[in-house]
N, C-alpha and C positions, 0 to 999 in steps of 0.2 A: 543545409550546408554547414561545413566546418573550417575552422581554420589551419585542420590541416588536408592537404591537397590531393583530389583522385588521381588527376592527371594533368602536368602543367603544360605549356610550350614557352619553351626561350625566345627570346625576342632581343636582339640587339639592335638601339638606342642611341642615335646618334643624329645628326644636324639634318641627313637625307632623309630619316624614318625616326618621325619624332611621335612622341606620346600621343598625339592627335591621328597621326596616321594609320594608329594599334584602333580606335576607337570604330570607325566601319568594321574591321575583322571581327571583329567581337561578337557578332552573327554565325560568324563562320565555324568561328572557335569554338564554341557552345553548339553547334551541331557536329561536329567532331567527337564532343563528349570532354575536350576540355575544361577543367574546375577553375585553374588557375594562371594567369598571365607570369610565367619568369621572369624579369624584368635586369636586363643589362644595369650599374649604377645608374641613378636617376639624377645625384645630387648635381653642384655644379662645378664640371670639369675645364679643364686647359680651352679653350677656344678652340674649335677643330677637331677635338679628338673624336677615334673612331668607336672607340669603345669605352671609356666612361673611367678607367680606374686611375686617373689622374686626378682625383677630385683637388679641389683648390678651394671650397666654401662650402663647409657642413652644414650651414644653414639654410642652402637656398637650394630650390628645384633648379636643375640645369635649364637654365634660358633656351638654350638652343635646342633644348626638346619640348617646349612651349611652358616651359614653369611650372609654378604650382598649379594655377589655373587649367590648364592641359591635363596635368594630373586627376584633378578635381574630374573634369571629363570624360578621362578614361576609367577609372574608379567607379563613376554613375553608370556609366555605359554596362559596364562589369556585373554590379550587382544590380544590373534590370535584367541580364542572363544567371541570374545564382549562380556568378563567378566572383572572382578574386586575385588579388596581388600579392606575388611575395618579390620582395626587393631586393637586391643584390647589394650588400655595404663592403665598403675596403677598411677597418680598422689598421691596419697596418701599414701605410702609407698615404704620402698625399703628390700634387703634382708640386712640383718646385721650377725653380728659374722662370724667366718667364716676368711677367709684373702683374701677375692675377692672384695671388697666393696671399693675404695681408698678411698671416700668420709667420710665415716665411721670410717677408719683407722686414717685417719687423725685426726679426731674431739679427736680420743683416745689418740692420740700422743701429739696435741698442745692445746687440751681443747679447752677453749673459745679463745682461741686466733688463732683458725684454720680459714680456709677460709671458711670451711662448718659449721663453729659451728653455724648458724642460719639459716643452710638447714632443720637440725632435729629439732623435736618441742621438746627439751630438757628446762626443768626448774633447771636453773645453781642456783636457793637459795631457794631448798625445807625447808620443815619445819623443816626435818632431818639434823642437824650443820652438821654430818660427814660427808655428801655430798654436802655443800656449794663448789660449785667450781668444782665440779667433775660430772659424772654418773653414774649410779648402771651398770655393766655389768653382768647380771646374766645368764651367759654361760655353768655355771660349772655343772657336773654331780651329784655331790657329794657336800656335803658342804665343805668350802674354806679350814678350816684345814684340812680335809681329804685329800681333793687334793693336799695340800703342801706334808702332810705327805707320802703319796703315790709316790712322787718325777714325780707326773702327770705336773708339773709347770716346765716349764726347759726354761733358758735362751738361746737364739739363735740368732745368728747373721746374716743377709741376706740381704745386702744392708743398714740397720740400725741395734739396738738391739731391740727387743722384746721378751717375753716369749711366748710360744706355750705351746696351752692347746689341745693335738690333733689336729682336725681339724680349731679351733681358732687361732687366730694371735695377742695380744697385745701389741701394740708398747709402747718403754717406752719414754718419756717424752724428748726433745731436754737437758733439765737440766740436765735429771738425766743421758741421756745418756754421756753429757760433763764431768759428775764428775765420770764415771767408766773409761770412756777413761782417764781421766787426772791420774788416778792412773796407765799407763806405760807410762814410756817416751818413747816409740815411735807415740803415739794417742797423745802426749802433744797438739800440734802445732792444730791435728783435732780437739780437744774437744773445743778448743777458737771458732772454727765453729758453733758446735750445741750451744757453752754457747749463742753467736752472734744471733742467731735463737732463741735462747727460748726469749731474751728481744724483738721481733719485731713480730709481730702480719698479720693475712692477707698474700695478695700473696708475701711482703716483705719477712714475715719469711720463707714463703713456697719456696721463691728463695735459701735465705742462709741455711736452712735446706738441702735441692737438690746438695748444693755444696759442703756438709760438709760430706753428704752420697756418694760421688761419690768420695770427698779424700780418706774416708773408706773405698772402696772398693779397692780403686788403693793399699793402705797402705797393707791391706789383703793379698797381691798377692806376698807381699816378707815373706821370713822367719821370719822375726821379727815380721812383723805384725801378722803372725800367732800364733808366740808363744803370744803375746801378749795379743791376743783373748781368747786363751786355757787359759792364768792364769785368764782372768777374769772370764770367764764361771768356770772356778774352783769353785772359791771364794763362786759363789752362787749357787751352783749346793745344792738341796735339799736331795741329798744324805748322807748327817751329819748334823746333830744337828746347827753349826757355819754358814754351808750354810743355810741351810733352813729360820735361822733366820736374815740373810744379806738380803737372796731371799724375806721373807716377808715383812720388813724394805723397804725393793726394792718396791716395791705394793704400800705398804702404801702411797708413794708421788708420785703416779702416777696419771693423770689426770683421772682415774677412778677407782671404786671398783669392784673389782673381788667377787663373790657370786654364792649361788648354785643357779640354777634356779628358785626354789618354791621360793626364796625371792623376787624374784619381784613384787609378787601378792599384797605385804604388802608395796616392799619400792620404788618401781622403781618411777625412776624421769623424763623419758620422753615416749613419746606419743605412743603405740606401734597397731599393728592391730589387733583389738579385741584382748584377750590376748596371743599373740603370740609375745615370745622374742624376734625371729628370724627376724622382720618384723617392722621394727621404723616407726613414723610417721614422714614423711616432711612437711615441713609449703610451699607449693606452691603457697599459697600467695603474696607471699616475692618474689617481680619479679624477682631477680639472682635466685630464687631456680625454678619458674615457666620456665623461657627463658633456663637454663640447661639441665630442666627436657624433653622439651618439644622440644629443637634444631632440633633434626637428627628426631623426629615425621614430622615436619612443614617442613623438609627439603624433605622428603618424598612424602608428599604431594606436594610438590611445585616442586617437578618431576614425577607425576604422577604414580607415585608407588602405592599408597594408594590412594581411593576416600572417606576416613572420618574412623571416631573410636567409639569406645565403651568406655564409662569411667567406670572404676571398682571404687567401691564402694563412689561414690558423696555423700550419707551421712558421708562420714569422714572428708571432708573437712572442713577448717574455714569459707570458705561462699560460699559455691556451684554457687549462683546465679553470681557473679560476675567472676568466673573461667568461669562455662561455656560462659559467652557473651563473657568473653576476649578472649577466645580459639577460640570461632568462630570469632573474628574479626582476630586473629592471622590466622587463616586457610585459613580466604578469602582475605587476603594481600599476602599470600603466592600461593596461588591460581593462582592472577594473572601471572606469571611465568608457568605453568604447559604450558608443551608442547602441541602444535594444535591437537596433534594426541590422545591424551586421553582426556574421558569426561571432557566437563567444567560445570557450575552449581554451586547451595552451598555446600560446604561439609556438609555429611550425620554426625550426630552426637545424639546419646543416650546414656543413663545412666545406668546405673546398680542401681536401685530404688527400694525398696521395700515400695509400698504404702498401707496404713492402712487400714481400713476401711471407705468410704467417704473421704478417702484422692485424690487427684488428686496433679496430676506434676504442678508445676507453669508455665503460660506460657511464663512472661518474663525472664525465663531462656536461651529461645533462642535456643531450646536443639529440635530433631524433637522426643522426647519420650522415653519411656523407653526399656527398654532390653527383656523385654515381661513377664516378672514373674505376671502384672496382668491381662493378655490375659488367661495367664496359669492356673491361678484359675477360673477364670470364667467360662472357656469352659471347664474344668473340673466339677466344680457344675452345671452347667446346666444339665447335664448325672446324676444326681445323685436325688433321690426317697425323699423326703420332705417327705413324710409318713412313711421314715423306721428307720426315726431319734429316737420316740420314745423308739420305740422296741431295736432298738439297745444300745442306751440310759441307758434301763432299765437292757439288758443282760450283758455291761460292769459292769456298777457298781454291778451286783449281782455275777459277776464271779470272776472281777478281787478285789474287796471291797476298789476301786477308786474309786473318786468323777466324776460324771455324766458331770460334767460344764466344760471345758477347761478353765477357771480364777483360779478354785480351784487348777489348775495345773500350772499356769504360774505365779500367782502372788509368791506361796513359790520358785519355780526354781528364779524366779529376785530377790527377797529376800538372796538367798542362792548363786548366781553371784555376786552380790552386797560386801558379805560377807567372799568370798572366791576367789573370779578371778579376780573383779575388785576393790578389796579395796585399792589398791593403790592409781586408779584413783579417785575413791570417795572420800580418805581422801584429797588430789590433789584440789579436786573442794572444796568443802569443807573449807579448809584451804584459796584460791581465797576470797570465799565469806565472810569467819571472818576476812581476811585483810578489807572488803568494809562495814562493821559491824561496824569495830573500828574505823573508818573514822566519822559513822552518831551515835552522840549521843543519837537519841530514841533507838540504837541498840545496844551499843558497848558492854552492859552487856549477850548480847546470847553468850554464851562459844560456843567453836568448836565442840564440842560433842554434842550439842543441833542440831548448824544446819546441822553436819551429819547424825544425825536421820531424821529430816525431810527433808532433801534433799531425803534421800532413799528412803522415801516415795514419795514423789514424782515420783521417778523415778521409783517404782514398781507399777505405778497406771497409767505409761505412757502410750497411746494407740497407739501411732505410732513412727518410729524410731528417730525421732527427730522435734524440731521445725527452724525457718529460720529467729527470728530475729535478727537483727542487727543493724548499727548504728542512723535509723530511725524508730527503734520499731517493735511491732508485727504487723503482715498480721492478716486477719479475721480468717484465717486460724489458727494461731499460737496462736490467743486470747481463741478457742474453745477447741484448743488439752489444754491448759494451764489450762480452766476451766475444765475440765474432772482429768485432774491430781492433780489440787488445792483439787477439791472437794474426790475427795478419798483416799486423802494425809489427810484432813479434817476428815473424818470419823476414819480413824483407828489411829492418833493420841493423843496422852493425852489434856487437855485441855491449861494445862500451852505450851505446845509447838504451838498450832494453829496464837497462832499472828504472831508468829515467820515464816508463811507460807506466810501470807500477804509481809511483806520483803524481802522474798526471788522471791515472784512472782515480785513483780517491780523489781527489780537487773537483773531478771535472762530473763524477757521479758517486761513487762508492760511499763518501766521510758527509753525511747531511750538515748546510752551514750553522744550524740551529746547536750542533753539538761544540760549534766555537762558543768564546763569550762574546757577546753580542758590543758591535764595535767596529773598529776598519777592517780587522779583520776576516770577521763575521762579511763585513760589506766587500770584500775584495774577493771572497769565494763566491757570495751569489752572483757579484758581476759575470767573473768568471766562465760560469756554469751557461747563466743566460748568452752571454757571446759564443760560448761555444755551439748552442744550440743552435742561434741565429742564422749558425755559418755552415754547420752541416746541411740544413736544408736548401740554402741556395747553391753551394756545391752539389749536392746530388742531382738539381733540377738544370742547374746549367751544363753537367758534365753529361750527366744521361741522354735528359729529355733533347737538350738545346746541340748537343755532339755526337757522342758516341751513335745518339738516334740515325744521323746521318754517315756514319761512315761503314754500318754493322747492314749489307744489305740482303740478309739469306733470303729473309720474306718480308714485306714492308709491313704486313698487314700486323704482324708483331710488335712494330714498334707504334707503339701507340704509349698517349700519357696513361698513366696510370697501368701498363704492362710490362715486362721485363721480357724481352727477347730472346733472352737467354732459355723461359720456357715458351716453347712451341705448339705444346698442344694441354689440353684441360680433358681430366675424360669424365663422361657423362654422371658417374659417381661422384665426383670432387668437385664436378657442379649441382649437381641435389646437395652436398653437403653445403655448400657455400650459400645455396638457397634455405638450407632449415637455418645454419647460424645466423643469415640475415631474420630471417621471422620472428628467431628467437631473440635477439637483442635490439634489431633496427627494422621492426618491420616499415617504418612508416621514410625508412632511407630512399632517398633518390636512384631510379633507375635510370641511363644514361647510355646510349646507342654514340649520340653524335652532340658535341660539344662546339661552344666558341675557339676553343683552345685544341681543336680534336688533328693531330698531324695527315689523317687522310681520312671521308666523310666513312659514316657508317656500311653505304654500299662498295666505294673503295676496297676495305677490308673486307668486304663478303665477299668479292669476285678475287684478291688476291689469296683469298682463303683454299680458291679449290686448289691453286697450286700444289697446296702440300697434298693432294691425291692425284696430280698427275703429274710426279716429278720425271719422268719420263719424257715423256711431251715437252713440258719446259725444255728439259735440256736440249731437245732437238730442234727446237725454233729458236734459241738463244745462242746455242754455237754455230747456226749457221745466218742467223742476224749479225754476229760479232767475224764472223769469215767475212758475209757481204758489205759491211760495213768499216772493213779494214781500209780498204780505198779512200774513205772519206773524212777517216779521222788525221790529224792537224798533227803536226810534233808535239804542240802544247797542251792536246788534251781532246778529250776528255781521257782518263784512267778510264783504268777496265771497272772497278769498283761504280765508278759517277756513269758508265756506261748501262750496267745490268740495273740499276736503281730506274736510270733512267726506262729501258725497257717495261720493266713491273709497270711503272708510272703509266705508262703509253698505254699500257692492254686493260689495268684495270679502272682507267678513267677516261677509256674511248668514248664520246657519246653514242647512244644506241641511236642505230641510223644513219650516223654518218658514213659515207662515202668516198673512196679516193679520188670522185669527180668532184666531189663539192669542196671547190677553191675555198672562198668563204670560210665554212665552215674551218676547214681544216686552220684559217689562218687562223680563226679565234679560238681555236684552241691549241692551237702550236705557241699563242701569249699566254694563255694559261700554265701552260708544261712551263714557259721556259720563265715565268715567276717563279714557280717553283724550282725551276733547277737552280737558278740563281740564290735561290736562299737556301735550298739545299750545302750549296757547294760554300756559301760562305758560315754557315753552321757546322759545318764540319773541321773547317780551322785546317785542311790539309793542304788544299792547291788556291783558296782562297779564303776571304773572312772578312767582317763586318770594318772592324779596325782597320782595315789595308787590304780592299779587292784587288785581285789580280784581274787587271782587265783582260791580258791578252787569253788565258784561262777561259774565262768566262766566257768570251766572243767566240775561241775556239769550240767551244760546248753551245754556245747558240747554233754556230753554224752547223754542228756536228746535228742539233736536234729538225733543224730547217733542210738538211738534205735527207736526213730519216723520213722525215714526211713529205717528199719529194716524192708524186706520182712518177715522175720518170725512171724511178729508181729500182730495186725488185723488192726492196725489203718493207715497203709501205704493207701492199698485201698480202702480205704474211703476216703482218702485223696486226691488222684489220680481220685476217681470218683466228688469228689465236684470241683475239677480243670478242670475236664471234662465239669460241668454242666456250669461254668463260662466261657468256650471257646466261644458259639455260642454271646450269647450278650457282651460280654469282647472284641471281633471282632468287632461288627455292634458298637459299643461304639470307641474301635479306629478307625475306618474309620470315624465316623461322626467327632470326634474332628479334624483328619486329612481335612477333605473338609472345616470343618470351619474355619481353621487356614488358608487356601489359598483362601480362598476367604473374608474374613470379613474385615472391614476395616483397615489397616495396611501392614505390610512386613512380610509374613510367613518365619520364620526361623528352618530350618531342623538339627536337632543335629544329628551329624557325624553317620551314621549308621539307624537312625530311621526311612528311609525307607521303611525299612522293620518292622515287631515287635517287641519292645521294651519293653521288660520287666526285664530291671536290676533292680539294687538297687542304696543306695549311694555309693558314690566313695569309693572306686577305681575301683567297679562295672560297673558304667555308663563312665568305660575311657578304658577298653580292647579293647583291637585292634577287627580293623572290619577289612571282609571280602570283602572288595569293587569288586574283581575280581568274587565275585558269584553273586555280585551284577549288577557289568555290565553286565555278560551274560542273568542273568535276564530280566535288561532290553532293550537286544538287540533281546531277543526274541521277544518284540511286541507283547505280549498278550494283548487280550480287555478287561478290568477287568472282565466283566462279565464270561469272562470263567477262568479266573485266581479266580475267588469266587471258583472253584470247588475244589480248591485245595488252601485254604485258609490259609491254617497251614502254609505255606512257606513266607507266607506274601509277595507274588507278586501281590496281588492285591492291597495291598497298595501302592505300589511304583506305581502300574501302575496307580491308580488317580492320586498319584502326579504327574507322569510326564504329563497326560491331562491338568489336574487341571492347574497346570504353563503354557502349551501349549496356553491355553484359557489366560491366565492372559500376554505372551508374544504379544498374538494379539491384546488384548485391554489395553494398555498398562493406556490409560489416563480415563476409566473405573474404573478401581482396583484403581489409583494412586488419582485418586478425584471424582470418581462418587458416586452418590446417596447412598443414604442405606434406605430401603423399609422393616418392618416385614410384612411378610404374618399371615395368621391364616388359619388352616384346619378347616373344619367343619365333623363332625360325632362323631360315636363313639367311633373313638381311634386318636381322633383330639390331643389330649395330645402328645401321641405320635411321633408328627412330629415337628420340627425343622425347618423354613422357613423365607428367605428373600430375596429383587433383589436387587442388583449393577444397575446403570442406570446411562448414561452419552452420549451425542450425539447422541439420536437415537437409540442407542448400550443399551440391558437389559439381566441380566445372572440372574439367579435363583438358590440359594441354597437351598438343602431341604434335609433334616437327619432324619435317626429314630434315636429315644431315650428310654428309659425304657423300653427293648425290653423283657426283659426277662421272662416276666407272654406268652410272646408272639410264643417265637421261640425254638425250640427244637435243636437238632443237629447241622444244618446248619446256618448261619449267616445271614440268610434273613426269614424276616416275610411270613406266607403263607399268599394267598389271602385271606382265612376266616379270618385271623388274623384283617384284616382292615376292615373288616363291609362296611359299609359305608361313610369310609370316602373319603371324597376329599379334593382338591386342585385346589382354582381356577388360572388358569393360563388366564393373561389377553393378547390382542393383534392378534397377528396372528401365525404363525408355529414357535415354538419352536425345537431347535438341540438339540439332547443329546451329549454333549459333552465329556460322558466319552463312552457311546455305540455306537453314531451315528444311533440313533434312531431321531423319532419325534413325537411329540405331537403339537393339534391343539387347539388353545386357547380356556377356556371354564372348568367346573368341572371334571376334572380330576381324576381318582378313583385313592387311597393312592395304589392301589392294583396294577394297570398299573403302573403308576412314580417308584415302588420300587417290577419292577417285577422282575430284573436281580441283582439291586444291591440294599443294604440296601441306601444307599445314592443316590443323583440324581443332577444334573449338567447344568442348560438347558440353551440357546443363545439363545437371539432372535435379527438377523440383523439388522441393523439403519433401513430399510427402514418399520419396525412397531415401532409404538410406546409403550412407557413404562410405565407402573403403573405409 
């Protein structure tokens, strides 16, 4: 065994399904053919959370998934199967508000003069004077007066003073706490403490702070000190008029500003993730905040706990490329320590990336690849009909009276991000670049307002989540994304603004800061640069992925993270090519079907996949569902747009089997759809939205989906039968993307569950607990697929190529990990059809070969009939080929499509060292 991974499965980690609960699977897993546990964050997060990237204590194993100890267990359990851990870490944020964070706490209590105050990427001298010196903390439910007034703000004492805002904790200030105590003489004596603490800065003040809190507890514990407490808490209790206005007074000189939440869109002053309060950004560049962050990770590894990690979102960092090489040099120092008895090797290390179009991962990142989001879209668009683009094309825009083009839908959604989520951070950068303005005399007259406009342009014309220069300039790379955004920044512009683009492009990448003299100025171009970068990746990810995703509906199955809608199909060439430049730079990158973050599950997009080959058919069930359906829609809604989305939704996430008799059934899944419509429609930002639901909206689209699935109705069964005609090819579709994710170049990666069929939604959909105990009997029956095809609805026959599929990839281990990659080509009539390439490495040659665009083809069952394939073949070179999912054989030579795919739509073939390979 190695430490880097055959085959992992994701596992998300949370208070329901904790570390201990992974430990029985572990049998399971290991007769799957899985190497390695994915493991959702482990450290310890917010109290409650569902998914782990709130962490709030680098040091400790999250409690609520049973600790370190738990760990310790699952880990044993692991490597008694010659398995393994890779861990899931967030360097670029942490969880905030709240009273779990000390880190955080701190920075609130002693401001800049905390130990952490340059952990956070806080800007202590925004352009807003009332927060020179402070932070916006926009925690509040309500606006600030109202909160006061409501007596929501109450002073409390706990070891220190702070006010509690519910579940919030803000400590006041070492000063300010000296001058409350020094009002009774019995705190006289402690208050000289905190005042001691508030003049000293660093772990100094954090000493005398610690001992001035510890007199105030002891003090506490007698009667005096009690009554003490109660007259101060009197004083400013907001329950009168005299309190209330001590309690605000009290605020006011506190090292931050209390605010309702909507104000941070406009004022907030440090970095936060994508725009979420709850989630600050850290500068892990700043080696105390990187060696903190990263301790009890590296300590892990270096006990062999963990064989490598996952970085969660490397586009937020201030310079990706030098984090990751230091992580790995950090990993392989730490390494050497790792005990005899766990794998040794390099640690295994990818990224959570979202790559553009023609974008590729740098390879001196040093990184073995991405998380698989673009494995994801490709092997997706390869299943998908280039000929139905039109028609479908043409049937959106005439149904829903949306623009046809996915630009027409993403450039106003970044415009309207821009404008509403992240205007903070844009007037932020913004305001950066007019300090570096008033520096250069050809510039110092462009006001702030000029280059806020064109910075927005820019950044709505961006084509990928960010660019990578830094203190030595742009990569070829960064020069091209730069010309694409110069240039359409360039076009919708007015003309007096265009020069104004030229100086922001050298600032922002073109002029390297190292070519200043090193100094403020030197420092106000790197800031610069870094801010700008921070801000194009959360703009693209909240305009695209979190908007546009929802409003653009030609085909759902396109819109997925990590794919652009905008193209529709992948053709079978451009996926071999995609597969050699993976083997050639990342063979050992993550392959990825179905994710935590994945907008609809892997089989989802396989049944909405056949649409694009029967855009015909669609149209005819969809204009006469939107005919019968006229009666029942509301004034308020649903849109034609929220109407055909919803449709797709309904046919490609029917359960197989369900019925229009089964009451039940239909209800639990009519909660399902209508979560999703709900977050649909307020992701979309058009008829409602997260900030300010339109309730009546919404309920009209509840109702609208509750009388859709109303047996009394006519359009149920029709609905239920177009779900029907999508099972046979929506099957031969997930099984092929299943055999190509285990065998194409890379690490196939199984999201928890998708074993079997997968057709949820977005989250919290794609996170319901799974069934693994139906799942292990499953496959401790040992069915052959082939005869698991007969009974296909249950989806054992997918599990059961996977567990082949890995079985072959366990034997040949240095095959799969660095051998060849061969496309084939069928010849005949339904040469299209097929899907084909060999692995080859020592003699050793495996064969993958898929039906595709099955659907003009196959009727009921999920396998092509023999007439179906004419005359096609397939030539297989060498000598006897094993079928490695049936244990059949084939003798080299043309091979009819009709034999290779007589049992199952896919086909699997080995051919021993002792013939040679293509």
């Amino acid at each position: 065994m190695t430490t880097t991974p055959r085959a992992t499965v994701r596992l998300q980690f949370f208070a329901e399904f904790t570390l201990d609960d992974a430990v029985p699977l572990v049998p399971y897993f290991a007769r799957l053919g899985i190497s390695h546990i994915y493991a959702s964050p482990v450290l310890k997060a917010r109290p409650g959370s569902t998914h782990g990237y709130d962490i709030v204590d680098h040091d400790e194993i999250n409690p609520e998934l049973g600790g370190a100890a738990a760990l310790h267990r699952l880990v044993t359990a692991l490597r008694a199967h010659g398995m393994g851990l890779i861990a899931d870490i967030v360097p670029n944020h942490m969880g905030v508000g709240g009273a779990d964070n000390a880190w955080w706490l701190d920075v609130l209590e002693c401001g800049r003069a905390s130990r952490y105050a340059d952990f956070f990427d806080i800007d202590w001298d925004p352009p807003d004077p009332d927060l020179h010196g402070k932070l916006l903390a926009p925690f509040l439910g309500v606006p600030y007066g109202e909160a006061l007034a409501n007596q929501e703000l109450v002073l409390k004492c706990d070891g220190g003073l702070f006010v509690e805002y519910f579940e919030h904790r803000f400590p006041l200030s070492p000063r300010s706490a000296a001058a409350l105590l020094h009002t009774q003489p019995v705190f006289r004596g402690i208050s000289h403490g905190f005042l001691r603490a508030a003049k000293l800065a660093g772990e100094a003040g954090a000493r005398a702070l610690s001992e001035a809190k510890s007199r105030l507890t002891e003090a506490l514990d007698t009667a005096a000190g009690a009554a003490g407490l109660a007259a101060i808490l009197a004083r400013f209790s907001a329950a009168t008029p005299p309190g209330r206005e001590r309690l605000h007074r009290l605020l006011q000189r506190q090292n931050y500003r209390l605010a309702f939440w909507r104000a941070a869109a406009d004022e907030i002053n440090w970095r936060r993730f994508f725009d979420i309060n709850t989630l600050a950004g850290l500068r892990v560049e700043h080696p105390p905040v990187f060696d903190a962050t990263h301790r009890l990770i590296l300590k892990l590894y270096a006990e062999g706990l963990i064989d490598g990690v996952r970085i969660d979102h490397i586009d937020g960092l201030a310079n990706p490329r030098l984090y990751c090489r230091k992580l790995r040099r950090a990993m392989e120092t730490a390494g050497s320590a790792r005990p005899a008895t766990v794998p040794h090797g390099a640690p295994y290390i990818v990224v959570e990336k979202i790559l553009g179009p023609r974008e590729t991962l740098p390879v001196d990142w040093h990184t073995d690849g991405t998380t698989g989001y673009d494995f994801m879209d490709q092997v997706s668009a390869v299943l998908h009909d280039p000929e139905g683009e039109a028609a479908l094309t043409a049937l959106w825009t005439r149904l829903s009276g949306r623009a046809g083009a996915f630009t027409a839908e993403e450039m106003p959604a970044r415009r309207q991000i821009l404008r509403e989520n992240l205007a903070s951070e844009l007037y932020a950068t913004a305001s950066a670049l007019h300090r570096i303005a008033r520096r250069d005399l050809a510039a110092r007259d462009y006001t702030l307002t000029a280059i806020r406009r064109a910075l927005a342009e820019i950044l709505v014309h961006f084509p990928v989540y960010r660019i990578y220069a830094g203190e030595t300039g742009p990569s070829r790379a960064d020069t091209q994304v730069m010309d694409r955004a110069w240039a359409g920044a360039h076009r919708r512009l007015r003309a007096a603004d265009r020069k104004l683009l030229d100086h922001l492009r050298l600032w922002l990448a073109d002029e390297p800061p190292f070519r200043l003299p090193a100094g403020p100025a030197r420092a106000a171009r790197r800031r610069a640069m870094v801010r700008f970068q921070q801000l194009s990746a959360p703009t693209a990810a909240k305009s695209v992925e979190d908007t546009a995703f929802y409003r653009f509906g030609r085909l759902l199955s396109r819109n997925e993270v990590g794919s652009d809608p905008g193209v529709f199909a992948l053709s079978p060439a451009a996926f071999h090519a995609a597969c050699l430049a993976r083997q050639s730079s990342y063979p050992r990158a993550l392959l990825a079907t179905a994710t935590h973050d994945h907008k609809r599950g892997e089989d989802t997009r396989a049944r909405l996949a056949v649409l694009s080959e029967i855009p015909d058919e669609w149209e005819t069930a969809l204009t006469r569902w939107m005919r019968l359906n006229a009666a029942i829609r509301l004034e308020e809604g649903p849109a034609p747009a929220d109407e055909i989305m919803l449709y797709q939704t309904l046919v490609a996430t029917w359960p197989p089997g369900l019925g229009a008799e089964n009451s039940s059934g239909l209800r639990e899944f009519a909660e399902r759809v209508a979560a999703w419509q709900v977050k649909s429609l307020r992701e979309a930002k058009l008829h409602s939205e997260w900030a300010s639901p339109d309730a009546a909206y919404e309920a009209a689209c509840r109702v609208f989906l509750d009388a859709t699935l109303d047996p009394s109705r006519p359009v149920l069964p029709g609905i239920v039968a177009f779900a029907a005609r999508l099972n046979a090819p929506g099957a031969i579709n997930g099984l092929a993307q299943t055999l190509l994710r285990l065998t194409a170049p890379g690490v196939p990666d199984l999201y928890q569950g998708a074993e079997l069929w997968d057709q949820s939604l977005v989250d919290p959909d794609n996170r319901r607990p799974v069934d693994f105990t139906r799942r292990a009997a499953m496959l401790a029956a040992n069915t052959p697929p082939a005869a698991a095809l007969a009974e296909w609805r249950s989806g054992a026959v997918k599990q059961a190529i996977i567990a082949r599929a890995l079985a072959l990839r366990a034997s040949l281990p240095d095959l799969f990990a660095h051998g060849g990659y061969t496309k084939l080509e069928a010849r005949g009539s339904a040469a299209g059809h097929i899907l084909a390439f060999a692995r080859h490495a020592r003699g050793h040659c495996v064969i993958t070969a898929v039906t595709r665009l099955s659907a003009r083809l196959v009727q009921d069952a999920p396998l092509v009939p023999p007439q179906g394939w004419g005359d096609t073949v397939l030539t297989l070179p060498g000598g006897e080929w094993v079928d490695a999912l049936n244990g059949g054989a084939f003798t080299a030579g043309d091979i009819p499509a009709a034999a290779l795919f007589a049992s199952l739509p896919v086909c699997l073939l080995h051919m021993p060292a002792d013939m040679s390979a293509p």
